[in-house]
C-alpha positions, 0 to 999 in steps of 0.5 A: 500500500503507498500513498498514491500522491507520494509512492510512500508506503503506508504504514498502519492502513486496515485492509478489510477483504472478504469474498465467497467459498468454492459454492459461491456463498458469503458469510454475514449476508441475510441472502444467504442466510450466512448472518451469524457467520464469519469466514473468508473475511479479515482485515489485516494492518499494512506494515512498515512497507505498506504490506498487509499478509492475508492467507485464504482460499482460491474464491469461489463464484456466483452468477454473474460475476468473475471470480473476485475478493472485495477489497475496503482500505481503511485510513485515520477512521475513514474508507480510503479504497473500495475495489476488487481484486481479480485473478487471470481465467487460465488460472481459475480454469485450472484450479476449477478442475480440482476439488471442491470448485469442480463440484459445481457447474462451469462458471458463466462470467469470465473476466471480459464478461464481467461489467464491473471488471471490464471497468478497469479490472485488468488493473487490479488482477492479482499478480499470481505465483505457485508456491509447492499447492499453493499460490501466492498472490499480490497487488501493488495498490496506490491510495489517496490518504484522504 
């Protein structure tokens, strides 16, 4: 996270993320009758770098919408960054062949599907690398302090 006037890291900013399970359901919604619980959501503090370090599992999806994590940056008390972050289809087509994402039917919305990706989402995909099962994501983010 830096400062987007200064390219200085910013440190202490809360990073609030949440997203869905491989079904596609979300905690906290009374949609999804999810209200009294909490998975898949987190904030976490940047770092003296601007760093915040989030560990999760690959994003489910829901009609309509590419696979996605909600991003809010939080500054001084007040939501500095509303967005999402998004992940290239190779991938996700690759990690919905395994279990538990091939369960359910293929996807519908592909990135260039998705009418809030195609507002500018190619910016904030995630930078991805594979890590032994695992992938390590990452985002450089420019903020406005105010």
């Amino acid at each position: 996270m830096v400062d987007v006037s200064t390219c200085r890291p910013i440190r202490g900013a809360a990073v609030d993320i949440w997203h869905c399970d491989a079904g596609g359901v979300y905690s906290g919604t009374s949609v999804q009758d999810t209200e009294d619980e909490r998975f898949l959501r987190g904030i976490q503090r940047t770092d003296a770098k601007g760093v915040a370090v989030f560990r999760t599992i690959y994003p489910g999806w829901y009609s309509g919408r590419t696979v996605h994590i909600h991003v809010m940056v939080h500054l001084g008390g007040n939501v500095v960054h509303t967005g999402q972050l998004y992940f290239p289809d190779k991938l996700t087509d690759a990690v919905y062949k395994r279990t538990p994402y091939n369960r359910r039917p293929d996807r519908i919305t592909r990135n260039a599907a998705d009418s809030i990706f195609r507002n500018g989402g190619s910016r904030s995909l995630l930078k991805l690398r594979k890590s032994g099962t695992r992938y390590i994501g990452s985002i450089n983010m420019g903020v406005q302090r105010s």
